[in-house]
C-alpha angles and dihedrals in degrees: 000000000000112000111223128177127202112231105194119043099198139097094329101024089079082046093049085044095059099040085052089048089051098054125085122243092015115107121191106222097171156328128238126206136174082221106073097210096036085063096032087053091046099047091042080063103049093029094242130128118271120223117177073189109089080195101061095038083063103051080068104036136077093191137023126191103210115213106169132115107313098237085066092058108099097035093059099034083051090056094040083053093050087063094050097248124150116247139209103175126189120258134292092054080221143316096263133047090225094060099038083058092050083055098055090046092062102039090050094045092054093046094235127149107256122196138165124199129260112140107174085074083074091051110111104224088044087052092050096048089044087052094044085048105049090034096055086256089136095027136244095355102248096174148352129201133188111188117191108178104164134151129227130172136236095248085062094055095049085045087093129017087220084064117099087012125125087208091057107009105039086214143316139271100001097036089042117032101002095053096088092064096032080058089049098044091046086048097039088052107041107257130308126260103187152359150206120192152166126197136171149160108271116165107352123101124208091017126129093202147053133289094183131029135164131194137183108226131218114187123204094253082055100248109141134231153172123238111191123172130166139154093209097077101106126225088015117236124215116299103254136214120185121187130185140182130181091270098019155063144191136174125185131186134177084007094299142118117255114158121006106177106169112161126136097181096049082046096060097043126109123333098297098029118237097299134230100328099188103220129124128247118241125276090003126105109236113192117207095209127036117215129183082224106122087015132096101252097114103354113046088201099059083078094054126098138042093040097053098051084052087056090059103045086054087053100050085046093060104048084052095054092038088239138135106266115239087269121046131196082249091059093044090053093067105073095046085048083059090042097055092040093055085049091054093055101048088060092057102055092273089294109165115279131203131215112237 
């Protein structure tokens, strides 16, 4: 039985405590807050200590989820690894390359099980695109687009007065909300090689950071995309992903399956090929309407749920069997690698960015 406490009792802690609570194998023993009631309240509900000390927490726990302001990510997760404890931390791994790697280090040198949230990538229909796409089963990859077109209020943003900061935040719509699919457009493609972007504030007062941001992709086999993200798109439709090779086409929305259209003879036929034939492949679900209904787009916690407590069963499992879980620090890394460089470029007039 592997111990695991929950650090951060705020809008995610109450999601990571019931994901713990629905894995076998896995027990909640408490939750730790630098607010006193916010913890007290937290561990009353699920029956568990309370601790507002990260320290003492860990002299009784084996394994700790970590759900506070990104940019104390790596500072924390880097202290939680120095006492040998196991680590799932909420997405981004951090706001900055050189302390996500810190992070890894430490979670390599003391031989723990690291792992970052990102739960659409155990999601079945975003399994099966990522393995068409990376098996030829669309072709030769031509382009590949994520679309986050959310919508947040004002009165989000002034919740916490970590939100809309680079210190705490990172950045806005696309660091923040837009680095799940990011993460799945990048995976899906096979990694992105450069980028060119613009963001700004459109709508939002009293914030650092972007509501909207748009970037030109380039990915390493040399297919192209789009990557737009915002929080001003009221009243916030479904996150996107459309993907498309030389005889074949998917979209997915809400992290499900929409069109899948894969066919290299009907796209070699005539001058036009044969056309959009509406029929579903076989053994995936192919929905004929798309809704923002159990998405993000205006509740954040309409996408939480079911994934995140398999991310967390592959991640119990993996400290168990002494094994990497299905997502490392080094994979997390990568979408935050494509949001700061999009970053980058933006300052600098949209001018072409590589990934390091």
């Amino acid at each position: 039985m592997v111990k695991i406490g929950v650090i951060g009792c705020g809008a995610i802690g109450p999601v990571h405590c019931d994901a713990i609570k629905g894995v076998e194998g896995a027990k909640l023993v408490g939750v730790c807050d630098v607010v006193k009631e916010r913890a007290k309240a937290l561990a009353d509900k699920h029956g568990v200590k309370a601790y507002t000390s990260v320290k003492k927490m860990l002299d009784d726990v084996d394994a700790v989820t970590l759900g506070i302001p990104s940019g104390h990510h790596a500072k924390v997760g880097v202290q939680v690894a120095e006492a040998g404890k196991h680590l799932l931390c909420e997405k981004p791994i951090d706001v900055s390359v050189k302390a996500a790697r810190k992070l890894i280090e430490a979670g390599r040198r003391n031989k723990v099980a690291l792992t970052v949230v990102s739960q659409h990538r155990f999601a079945k229909d975003i399994r099966a695109l990522r393995e068409a796409a990376q098996n030829d089963g669309l072709g030769q990859l031509v382009a590949g687009d994520a679309y986050i077109k959310w919508f947040r209020t004002q009165a989000y943003y002034d919740s916490g007065d970590w939100r809309g900061t680079w210190k705490l935040d990172g950045g806005g719509c696309l660091m923040n909300q837009g680095v799940h699919y990011v993460d799945m457009i990048q995976w899906v493609m096979g990694g992105v090689k450069s980028v060119q972007a613009q963001v700004r504030t459109a709508t939002h007062e009293r914030i650092e950071v972007e509501d909207v941001a748009q970037a030109l992709v380039e990915y390493k086999n040399g297919a192209t995309g789009i990557i737009y993200g915002s929080t001003a798109v009221y009243p916030g439709l479904g996150e996107r992903m459309e993907v498309h090779g030389r005889y074949g086409t998917v979209v997915v929305e809400g992290d499900k399956i929409k069109v899948w259209e894969a066919d290299k003879e009907a796209a070699s036929e005539g001058k036009y090929g044969r056309g959009v034939q509406q029929q579903p492949t076989p053994n995936l679900q192919v929905h004929d309407q798309a809704s923002a209904a159990g998405t993000g787009a205006s509740d954040p916690s309409a996408i939480w749920g079911e994934q995140h407590r398999l991310q967390v069963e592959d991640w119990v499992q993996a400290i168990t069997d002494k094994r990497d879980p299905f997502i490392t620090g080094e994979m997390a890394l990568e979408p935050v690698k494509v949001i700061l460089a999009i970053y980058k470029s933006a300052r600098n007039g949209g001018k072409r960015v590589e990934i390091e």
